[in-house]
C-alpha positions in Angstrom: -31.7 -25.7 -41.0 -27.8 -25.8 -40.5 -25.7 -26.6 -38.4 -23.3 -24.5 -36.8 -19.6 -25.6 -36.8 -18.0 -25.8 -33.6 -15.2 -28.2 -34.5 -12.5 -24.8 -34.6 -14.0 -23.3 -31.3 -11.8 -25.0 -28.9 -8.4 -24.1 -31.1 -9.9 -20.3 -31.3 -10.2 -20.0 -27.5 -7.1 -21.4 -26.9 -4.9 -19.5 -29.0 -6.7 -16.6 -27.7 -6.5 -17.3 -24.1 -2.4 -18.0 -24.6 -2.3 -14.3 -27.1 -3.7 -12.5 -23.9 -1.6 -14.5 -21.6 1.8 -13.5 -23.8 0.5 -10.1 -24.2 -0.3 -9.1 -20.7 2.7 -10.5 -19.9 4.9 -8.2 -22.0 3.1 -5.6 -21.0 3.9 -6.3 -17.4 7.8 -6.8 -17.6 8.1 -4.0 -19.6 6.9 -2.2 -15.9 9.8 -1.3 -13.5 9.2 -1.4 -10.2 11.0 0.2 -7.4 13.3 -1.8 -5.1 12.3 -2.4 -1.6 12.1 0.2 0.1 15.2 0.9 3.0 14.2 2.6 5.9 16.2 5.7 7.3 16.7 6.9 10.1 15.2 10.1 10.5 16.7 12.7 13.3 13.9 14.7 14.9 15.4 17.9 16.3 14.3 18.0 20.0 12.7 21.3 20.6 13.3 23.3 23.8 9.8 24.3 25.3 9.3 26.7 28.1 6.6 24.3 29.9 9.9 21.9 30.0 12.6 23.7 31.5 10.2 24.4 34.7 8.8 22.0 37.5 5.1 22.6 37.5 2.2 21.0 38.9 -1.5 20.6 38.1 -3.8 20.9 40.5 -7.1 19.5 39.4 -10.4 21.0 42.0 -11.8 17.5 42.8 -8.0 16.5 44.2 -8.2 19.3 47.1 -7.9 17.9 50.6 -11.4 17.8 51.9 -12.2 20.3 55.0 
């Protein structure tokens, strides 16, 4: 029975594992990526409510005086 013939094994997997390495690496610096983001300010308009131009008070039942 034969042997198998490893002796070109090890220079296979390397040269493969450094094509991958070269090719994904392309592939990624051919991506652009967006800056950092800045942050803005964003101006909320401040609304005018009806429940906010008036004094009002709540009056819960358990905060009655007690008789």
């Amino acid at each position: 029975m034969p042997q198998l013939d490893t002796s070109t094994w090890f220079i296979t997997i390397i040269s493969t594992m450094i094509t991958l390495f070269i090719l994904f690496q392309l592939k990624i610096s051919l991506l652009s990526f967006p800056l950092s983001p800045s942050s803005k300010t964003i101006q909320t308009p401040k609304t005018k409510n009806p429940w906010e131009l008036k004094w009002t008070k709540i009056y819960l039942p358990l905060s009655s005086p007690l008789q």
